[in-house]
Each structure stands twice: as C-alpha cells, then as structure tokens.
N, CA, C and O atoms as a DFTB+ gen file, in Angstrom:
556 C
 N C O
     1  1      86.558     103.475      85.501
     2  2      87.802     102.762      85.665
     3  2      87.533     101.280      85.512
     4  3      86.670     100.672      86.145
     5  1      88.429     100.704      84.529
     6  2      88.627      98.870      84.406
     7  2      89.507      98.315      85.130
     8  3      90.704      98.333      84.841
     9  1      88.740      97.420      86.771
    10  2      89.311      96.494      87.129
    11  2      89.773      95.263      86.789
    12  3      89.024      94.592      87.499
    13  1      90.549      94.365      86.148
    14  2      90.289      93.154      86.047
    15  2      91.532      92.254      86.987
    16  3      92.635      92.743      87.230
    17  1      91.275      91.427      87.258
    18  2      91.351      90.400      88.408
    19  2      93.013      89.743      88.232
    20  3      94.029      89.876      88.915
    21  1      92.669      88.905      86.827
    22  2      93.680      88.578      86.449
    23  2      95.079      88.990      85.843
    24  3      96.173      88.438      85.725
    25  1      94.452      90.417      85.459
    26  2      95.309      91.198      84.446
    27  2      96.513      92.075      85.005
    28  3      96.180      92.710      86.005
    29  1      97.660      92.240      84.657
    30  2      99.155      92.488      85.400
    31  2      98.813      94.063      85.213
    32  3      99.270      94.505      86.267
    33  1      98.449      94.832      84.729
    34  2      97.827      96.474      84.551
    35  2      96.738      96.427      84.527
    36  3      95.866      95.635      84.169
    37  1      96.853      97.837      85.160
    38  2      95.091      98.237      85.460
    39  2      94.788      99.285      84.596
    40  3      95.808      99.735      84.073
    41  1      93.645      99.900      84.216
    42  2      93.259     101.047      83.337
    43  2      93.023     101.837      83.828
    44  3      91.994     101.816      84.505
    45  1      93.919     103.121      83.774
    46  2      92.811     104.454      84.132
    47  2      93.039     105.225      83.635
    48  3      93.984     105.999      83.790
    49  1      92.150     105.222      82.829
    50  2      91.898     106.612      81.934
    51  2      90.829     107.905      81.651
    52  3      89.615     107.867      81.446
    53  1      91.537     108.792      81.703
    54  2      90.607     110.081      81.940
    55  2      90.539     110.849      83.091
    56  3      89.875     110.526      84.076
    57  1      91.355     112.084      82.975
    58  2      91.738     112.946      83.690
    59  2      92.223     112.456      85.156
    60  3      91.751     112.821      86.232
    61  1      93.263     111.555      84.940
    62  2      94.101     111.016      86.084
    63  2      93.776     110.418      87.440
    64  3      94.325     110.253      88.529
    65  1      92.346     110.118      86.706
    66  2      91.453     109.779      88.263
    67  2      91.489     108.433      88.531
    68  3      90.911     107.670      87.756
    69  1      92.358     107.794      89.977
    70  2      91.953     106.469      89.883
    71  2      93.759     106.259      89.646
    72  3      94.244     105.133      89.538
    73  1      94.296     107.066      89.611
    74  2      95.623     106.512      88.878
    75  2      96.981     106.131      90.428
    76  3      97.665     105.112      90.525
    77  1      96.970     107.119      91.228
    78  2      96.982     107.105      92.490
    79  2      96.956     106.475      93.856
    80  3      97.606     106.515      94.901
    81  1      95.636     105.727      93.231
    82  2      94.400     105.402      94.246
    83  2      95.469     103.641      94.968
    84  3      95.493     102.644      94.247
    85  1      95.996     103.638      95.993
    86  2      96.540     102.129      96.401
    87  2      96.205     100.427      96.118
    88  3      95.133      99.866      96.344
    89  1      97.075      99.998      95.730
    90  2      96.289      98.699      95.461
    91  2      96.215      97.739      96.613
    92  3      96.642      97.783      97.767
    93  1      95.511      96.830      95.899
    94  2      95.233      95.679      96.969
    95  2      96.365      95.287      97.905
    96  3      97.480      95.133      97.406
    97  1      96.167      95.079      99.424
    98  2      97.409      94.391      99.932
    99  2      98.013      93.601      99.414
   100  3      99.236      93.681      99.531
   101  1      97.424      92.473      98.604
   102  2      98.609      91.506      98.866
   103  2      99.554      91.544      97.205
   104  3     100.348      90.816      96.610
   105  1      98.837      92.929      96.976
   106  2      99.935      93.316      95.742
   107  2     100.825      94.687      95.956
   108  3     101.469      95.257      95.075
   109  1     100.723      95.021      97.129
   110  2     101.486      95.903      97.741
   111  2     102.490      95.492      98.103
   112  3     103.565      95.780      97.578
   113  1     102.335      94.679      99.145
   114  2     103.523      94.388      99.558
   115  2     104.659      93.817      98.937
   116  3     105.636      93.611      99.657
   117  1     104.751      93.366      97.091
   118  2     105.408      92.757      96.684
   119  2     105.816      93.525      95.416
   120  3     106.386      92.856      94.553
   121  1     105.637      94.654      95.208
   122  2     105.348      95.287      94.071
   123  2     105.527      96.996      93.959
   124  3     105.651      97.631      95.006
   125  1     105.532      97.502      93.011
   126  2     105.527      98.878      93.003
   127  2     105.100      99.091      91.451
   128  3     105.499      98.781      90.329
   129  1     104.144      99.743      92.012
   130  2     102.787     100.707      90.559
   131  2     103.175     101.807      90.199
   132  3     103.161     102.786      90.945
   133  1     103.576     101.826      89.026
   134  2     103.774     102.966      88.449
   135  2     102.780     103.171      87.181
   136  3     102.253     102.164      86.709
   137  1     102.497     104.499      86.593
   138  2     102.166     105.051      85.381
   139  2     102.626     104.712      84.237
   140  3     103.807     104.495      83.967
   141  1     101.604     104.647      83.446
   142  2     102.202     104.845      81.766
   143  2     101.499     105.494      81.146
   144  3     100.306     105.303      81.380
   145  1     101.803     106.437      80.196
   146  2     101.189     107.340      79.650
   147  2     100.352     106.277      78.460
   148  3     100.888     105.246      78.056
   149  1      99.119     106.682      78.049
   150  2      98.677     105.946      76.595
   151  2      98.691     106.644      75.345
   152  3      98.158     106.209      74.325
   153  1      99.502     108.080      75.461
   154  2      99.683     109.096      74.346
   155  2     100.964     108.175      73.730
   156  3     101.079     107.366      72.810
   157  1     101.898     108.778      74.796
   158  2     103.479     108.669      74.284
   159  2     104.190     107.218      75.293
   160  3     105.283     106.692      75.085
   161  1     103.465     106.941      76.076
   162  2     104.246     105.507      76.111
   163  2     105.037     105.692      77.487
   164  3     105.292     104.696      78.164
   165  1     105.356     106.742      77.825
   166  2     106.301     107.170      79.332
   167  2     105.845     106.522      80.269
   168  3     104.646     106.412      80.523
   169  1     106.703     106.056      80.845
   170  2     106.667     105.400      82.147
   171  2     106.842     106.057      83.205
   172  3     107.764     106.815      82.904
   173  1     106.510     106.299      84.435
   174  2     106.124     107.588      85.121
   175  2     106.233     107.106      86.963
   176  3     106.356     105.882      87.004
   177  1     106.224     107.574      88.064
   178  2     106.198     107.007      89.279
   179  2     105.587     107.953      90.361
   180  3     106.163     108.608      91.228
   181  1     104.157     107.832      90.046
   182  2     103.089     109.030      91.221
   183  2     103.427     110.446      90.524
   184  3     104.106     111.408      90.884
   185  1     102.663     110.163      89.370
   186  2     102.277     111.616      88.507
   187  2     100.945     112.102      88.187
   188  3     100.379     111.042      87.919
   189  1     100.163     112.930      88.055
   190  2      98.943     113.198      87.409
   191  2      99.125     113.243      86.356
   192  3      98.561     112.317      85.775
   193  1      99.827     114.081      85.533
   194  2      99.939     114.402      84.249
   195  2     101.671     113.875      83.657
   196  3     102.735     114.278      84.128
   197  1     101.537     113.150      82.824
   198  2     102.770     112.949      82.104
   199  2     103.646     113.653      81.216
   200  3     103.491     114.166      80.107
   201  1     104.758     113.519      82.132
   202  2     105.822     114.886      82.021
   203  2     106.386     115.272      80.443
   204  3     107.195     116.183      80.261
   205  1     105.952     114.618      79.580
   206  2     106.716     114.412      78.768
   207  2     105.645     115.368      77.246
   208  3     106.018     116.221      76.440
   209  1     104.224     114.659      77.452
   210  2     103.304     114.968      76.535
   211  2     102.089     116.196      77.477
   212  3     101.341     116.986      76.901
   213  1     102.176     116.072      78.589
   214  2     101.244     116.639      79.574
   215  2      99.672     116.252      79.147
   216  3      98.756     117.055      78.972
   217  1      99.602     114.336      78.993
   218  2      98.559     113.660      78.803
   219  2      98.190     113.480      80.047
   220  3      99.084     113.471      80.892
   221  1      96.872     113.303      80.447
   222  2      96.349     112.832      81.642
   223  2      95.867     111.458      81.429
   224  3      95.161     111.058      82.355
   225  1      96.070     110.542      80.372
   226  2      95.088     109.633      80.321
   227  2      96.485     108.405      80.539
   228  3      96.901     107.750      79.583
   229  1      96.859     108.321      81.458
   230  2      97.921     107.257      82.275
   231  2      97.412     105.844      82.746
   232  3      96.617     105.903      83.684
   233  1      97.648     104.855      82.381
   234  2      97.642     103.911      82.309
   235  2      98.493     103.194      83.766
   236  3      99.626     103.621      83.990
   237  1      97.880     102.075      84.748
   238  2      98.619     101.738      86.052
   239  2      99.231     100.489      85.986
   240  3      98.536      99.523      85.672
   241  1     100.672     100.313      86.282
   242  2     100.911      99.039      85.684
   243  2     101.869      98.240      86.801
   244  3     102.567      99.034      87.431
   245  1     102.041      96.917      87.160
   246  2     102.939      96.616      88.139
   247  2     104.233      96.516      87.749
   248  3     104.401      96.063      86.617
   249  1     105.366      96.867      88.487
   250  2     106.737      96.810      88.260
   251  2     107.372      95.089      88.322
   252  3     106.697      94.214      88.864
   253  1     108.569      94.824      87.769
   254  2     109.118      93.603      87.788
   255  2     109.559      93.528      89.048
   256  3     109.393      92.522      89.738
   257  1     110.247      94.741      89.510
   258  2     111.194      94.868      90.954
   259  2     112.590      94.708      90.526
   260  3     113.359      94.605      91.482
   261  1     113.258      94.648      89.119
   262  2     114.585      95.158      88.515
   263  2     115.017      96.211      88.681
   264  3     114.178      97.096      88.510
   265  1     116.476      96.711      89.083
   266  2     116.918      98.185      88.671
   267  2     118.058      98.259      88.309
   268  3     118.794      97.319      88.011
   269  1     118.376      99.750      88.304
   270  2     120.231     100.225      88.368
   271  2     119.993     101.068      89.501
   272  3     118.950     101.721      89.483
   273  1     120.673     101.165      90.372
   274  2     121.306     102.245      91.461
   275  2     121.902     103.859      90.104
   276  3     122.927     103.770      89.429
   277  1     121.251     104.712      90.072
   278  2     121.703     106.008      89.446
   279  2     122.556     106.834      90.454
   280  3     123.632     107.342      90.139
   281  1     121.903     106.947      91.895
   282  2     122.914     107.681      92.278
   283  2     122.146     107.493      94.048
   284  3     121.028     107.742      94.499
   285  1     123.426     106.933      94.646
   286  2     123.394     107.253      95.621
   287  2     123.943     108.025      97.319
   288  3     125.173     108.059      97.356
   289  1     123.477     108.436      98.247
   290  2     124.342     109.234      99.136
   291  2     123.615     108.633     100.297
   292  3     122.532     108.050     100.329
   293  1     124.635     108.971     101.419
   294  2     124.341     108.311     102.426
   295  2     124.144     109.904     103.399
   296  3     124.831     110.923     103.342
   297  1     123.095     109.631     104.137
   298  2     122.332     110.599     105.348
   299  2     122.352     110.274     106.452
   300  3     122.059     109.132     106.806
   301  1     122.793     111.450     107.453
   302  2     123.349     111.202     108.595
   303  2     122.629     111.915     109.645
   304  3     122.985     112.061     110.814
   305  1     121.470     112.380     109.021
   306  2     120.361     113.551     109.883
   307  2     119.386     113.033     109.935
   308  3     119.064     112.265     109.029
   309  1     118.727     113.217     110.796
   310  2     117.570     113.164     111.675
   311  2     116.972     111.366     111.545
   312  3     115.914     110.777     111.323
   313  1     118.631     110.984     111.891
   314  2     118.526     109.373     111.917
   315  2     119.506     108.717     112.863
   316  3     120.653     109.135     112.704
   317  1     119.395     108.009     113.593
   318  2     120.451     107.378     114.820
   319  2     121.629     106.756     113.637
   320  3     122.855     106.781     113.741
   321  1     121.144     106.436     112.980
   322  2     122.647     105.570     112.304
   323  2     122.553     105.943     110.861
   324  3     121.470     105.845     110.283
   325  1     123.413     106.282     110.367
   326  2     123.995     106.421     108.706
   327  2     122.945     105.601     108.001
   328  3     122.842     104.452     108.428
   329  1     121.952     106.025     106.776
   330  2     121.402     105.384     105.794
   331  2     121.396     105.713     104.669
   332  3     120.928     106.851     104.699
   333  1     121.696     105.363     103.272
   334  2     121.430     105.465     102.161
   335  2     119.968     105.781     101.613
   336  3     118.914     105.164     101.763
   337  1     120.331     107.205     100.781
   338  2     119.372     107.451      99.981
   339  2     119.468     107.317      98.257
   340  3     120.373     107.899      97.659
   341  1     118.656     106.662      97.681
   342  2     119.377     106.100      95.876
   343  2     118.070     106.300      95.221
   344  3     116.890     106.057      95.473
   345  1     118.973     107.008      93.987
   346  2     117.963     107.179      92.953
   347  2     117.788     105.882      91.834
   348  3     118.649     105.871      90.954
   349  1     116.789     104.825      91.783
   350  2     117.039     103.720      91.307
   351  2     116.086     104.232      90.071
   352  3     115.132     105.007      90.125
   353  1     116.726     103.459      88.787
   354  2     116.228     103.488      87.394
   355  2     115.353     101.943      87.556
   356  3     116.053     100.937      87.667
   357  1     114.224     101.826      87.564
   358  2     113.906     100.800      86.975
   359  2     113.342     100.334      85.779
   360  3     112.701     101.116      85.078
   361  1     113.550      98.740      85.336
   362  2     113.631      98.073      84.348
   363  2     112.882      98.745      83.249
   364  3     113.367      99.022      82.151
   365  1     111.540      99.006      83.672
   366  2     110.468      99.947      82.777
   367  2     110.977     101.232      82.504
   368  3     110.324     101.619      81.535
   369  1     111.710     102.027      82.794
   370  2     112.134     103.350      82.394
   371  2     111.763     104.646      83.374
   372  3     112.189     105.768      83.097
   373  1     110.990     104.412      84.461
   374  2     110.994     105.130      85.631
   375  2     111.803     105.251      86.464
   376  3     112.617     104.328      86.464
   377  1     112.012     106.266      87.469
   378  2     113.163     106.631      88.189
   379  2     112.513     106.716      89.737
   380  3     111.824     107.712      89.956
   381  1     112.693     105.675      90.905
   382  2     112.067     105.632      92.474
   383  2     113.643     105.757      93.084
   384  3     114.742     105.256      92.845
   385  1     112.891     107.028      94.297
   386  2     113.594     106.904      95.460
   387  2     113.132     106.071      96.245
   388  3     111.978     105.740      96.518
   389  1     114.339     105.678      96.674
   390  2     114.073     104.381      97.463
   391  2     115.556     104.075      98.760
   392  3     116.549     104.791      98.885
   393  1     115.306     103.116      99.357
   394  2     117.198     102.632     100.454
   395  2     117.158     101.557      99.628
   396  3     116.280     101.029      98.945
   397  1     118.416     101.329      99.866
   398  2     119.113      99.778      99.288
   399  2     119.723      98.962     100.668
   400  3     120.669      99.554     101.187
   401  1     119.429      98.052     101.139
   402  2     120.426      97.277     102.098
   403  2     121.241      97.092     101.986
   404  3     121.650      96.807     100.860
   405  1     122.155      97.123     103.185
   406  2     123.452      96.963     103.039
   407  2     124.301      97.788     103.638
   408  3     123.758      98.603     104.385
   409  1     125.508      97.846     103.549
   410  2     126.476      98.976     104.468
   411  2     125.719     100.327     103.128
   412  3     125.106     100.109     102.084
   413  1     126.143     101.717     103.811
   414  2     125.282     102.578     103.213
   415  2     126.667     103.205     102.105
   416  3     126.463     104.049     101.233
   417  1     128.345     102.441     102.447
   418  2     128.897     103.572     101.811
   419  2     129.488     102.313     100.574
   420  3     130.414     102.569      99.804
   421  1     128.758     100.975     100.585
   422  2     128.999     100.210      99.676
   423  2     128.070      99.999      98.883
   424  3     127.916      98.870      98.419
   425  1     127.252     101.027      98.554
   426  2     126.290     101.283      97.599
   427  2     126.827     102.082      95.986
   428  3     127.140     103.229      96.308
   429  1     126.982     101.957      94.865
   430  2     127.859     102.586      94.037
   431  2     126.792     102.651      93.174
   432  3     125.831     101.886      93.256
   433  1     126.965     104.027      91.873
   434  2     126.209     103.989      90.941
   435  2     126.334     102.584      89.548
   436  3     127.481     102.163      89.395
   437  1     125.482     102.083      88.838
   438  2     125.277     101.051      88.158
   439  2     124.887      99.552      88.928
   440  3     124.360      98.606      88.342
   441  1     125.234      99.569      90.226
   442  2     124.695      98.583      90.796
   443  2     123.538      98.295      90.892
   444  3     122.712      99.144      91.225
   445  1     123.081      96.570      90.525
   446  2     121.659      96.229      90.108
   447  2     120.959      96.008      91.224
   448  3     121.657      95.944      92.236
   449  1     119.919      95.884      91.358
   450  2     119.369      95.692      92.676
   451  2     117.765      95.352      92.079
   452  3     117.242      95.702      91.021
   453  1     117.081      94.302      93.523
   454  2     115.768      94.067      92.585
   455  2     114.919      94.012      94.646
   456  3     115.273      93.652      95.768
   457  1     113.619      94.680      93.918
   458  2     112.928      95.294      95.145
   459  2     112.670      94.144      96.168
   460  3     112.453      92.982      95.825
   461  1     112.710      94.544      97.348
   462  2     112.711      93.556      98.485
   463  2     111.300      93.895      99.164
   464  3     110.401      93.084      99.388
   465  1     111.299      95.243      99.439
   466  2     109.755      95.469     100.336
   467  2     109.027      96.782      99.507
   468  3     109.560      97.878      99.678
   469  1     108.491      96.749      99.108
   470  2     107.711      98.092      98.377
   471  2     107.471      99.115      99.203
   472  3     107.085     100.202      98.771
   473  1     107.749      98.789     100.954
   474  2     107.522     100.234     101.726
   475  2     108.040     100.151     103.230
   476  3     107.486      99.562     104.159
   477  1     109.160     100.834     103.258
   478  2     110.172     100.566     104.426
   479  2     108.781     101.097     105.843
   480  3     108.195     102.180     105.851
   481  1     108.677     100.479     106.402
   482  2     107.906     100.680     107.711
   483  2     108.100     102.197     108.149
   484  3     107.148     102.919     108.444
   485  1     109.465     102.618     108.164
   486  2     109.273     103.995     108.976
   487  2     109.273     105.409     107.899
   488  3     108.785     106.535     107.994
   489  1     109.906     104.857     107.085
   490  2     109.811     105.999     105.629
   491  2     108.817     105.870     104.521
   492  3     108.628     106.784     103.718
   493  1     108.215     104.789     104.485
   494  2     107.493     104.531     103.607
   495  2     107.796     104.578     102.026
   496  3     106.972     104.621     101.113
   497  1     109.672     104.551     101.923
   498  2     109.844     104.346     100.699
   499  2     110.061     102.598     100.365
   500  3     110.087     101.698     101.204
   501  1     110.208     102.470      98.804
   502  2     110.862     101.211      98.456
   503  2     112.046     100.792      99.230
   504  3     112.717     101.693      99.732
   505  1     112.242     100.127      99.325
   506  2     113.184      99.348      99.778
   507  2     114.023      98.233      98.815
   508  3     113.299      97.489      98.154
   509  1     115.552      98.046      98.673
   510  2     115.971      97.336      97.660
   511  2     116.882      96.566      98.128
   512  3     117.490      97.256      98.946
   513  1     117.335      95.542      98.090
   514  2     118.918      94.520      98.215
   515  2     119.344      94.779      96.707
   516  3     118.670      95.187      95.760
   517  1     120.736      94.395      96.793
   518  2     121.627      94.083      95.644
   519  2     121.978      92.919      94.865
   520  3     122.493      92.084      95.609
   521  1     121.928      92.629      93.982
   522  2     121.968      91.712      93.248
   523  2     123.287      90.854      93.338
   524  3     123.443      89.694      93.717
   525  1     124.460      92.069      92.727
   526  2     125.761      91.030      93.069
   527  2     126.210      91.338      93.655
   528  3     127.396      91.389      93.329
   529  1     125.924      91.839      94.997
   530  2     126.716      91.766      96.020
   531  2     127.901      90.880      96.597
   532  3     128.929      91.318      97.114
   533  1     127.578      89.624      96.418
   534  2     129.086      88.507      96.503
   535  2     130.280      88.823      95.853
   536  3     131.277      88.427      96.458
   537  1     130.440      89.286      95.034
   538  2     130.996      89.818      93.818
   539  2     131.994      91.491      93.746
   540  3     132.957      91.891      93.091
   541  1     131.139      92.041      94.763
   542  2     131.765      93.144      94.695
   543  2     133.609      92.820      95.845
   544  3     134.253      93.867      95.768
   545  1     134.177      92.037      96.482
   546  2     135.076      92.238      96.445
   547  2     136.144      91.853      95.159
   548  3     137.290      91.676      95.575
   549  1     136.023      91.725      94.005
   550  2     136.682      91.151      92.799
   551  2     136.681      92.305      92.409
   552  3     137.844      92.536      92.080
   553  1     135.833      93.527      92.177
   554  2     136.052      94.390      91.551
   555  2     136.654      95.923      92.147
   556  3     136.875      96.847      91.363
C-alpha cells in the first residue's frame, strides 16, 4: 500500500486490502473516504469489491462534503425524540447514509447539504446541515 502525505487519495490496490482500514484523525473528523474502482471508475462507500465490475483493486479517496438529500424519513424508535434518516448522493457519485440537522420533517428530497461531522457521536453515521436552508420559506 502507497501512503503519501501530501496527496488528497490514497492507493490501495490489490485484493481490497487496506481499503477499509481508518484514516488519520485529523482527517476524520472533517471528511468522508470513500472507494474508487481503478477498472471502471465507480465511486463506492465501504465496499470490498466494486459493485459494478466486481474489481477488487479500489482506489481510497477523500470526499468534498457536497450532496443531494435522495430520500429522506424520519424515525421515531428506539430514540427519545424524532430523527431523520437520508439517503445522501454525494458530489463524487456515491450514495451515504447519514442525519441532516434540522427539524426532521423539513428535510425534502433534492435538498443540498454539505457534511458537518463525518461521525455523529452516538450512531456513528455522517452527519449533514443544509445548504439553503434560509430560503426554504419562499418555496
């Protein structure tokens, strides 16, 4: 496996090893790593094998923290208060579950949103705010 220091992707190639593996704190906390295949190019989010070509030789790369909200619902179980669960598309072409802040039933599909914490403390998913939120009473 090729570390390099400066470089915005990391390499790992050959039989998915290394692809997984967590990065450094202080690129954790600001960020979210996803896959890319080096066959066909797919962009991928905690895969071994890429769904598309069933290549193992995936490539690790950091996210911008851009999205779209695809679809979200709000959950009312095995939680004291109402939270949103959303399937966010991001900028690269991968698809993370993740919450979005905010009231949970003013969350709508196409809404942009760009990542706030890469790992909610008690769920350990992404975490997202909304972009135009100011905005949404006009529409």
């Amino acid at each position: 496996m090729y570390h390099h220091s400066t470089s915005v992707a990391q390499s790992a190639v050959g039989f998915a090893t290394g692809v997984l593996e967590p990065a450094s704190a202080d690129r954790a906390k600001d960020a979210i790593v996803y896959q890319r295949c080096t066959w066909c190019g797919t962009a991928m989010y905690h895969r071994l094998l890429c769904p598309v070509c069933q290549g193992s030789e995936l490539r690790t790369e950091r996210s911008e923290g851009t999205g779209t909200v695809r679809h979200s619902t709000v959950v009312h179980r095995n939680t004291p208060a109402a939270r949103n669960v959303s399937l966010i598309e991001m900028a690269e072409g991968f698809v993370v579950r993740g919450r979005v802040m905010g009231p949970p039933i003013g969350i709508h599909s196409g809404d942009r949103v760009r990542l706030s914490t890469a790992k909610d403390p008690v769920r350990g998913e992404p975490v997202f705010q909304l972009l135009d939120e100011p905005y949404r009473a006009w529409s």
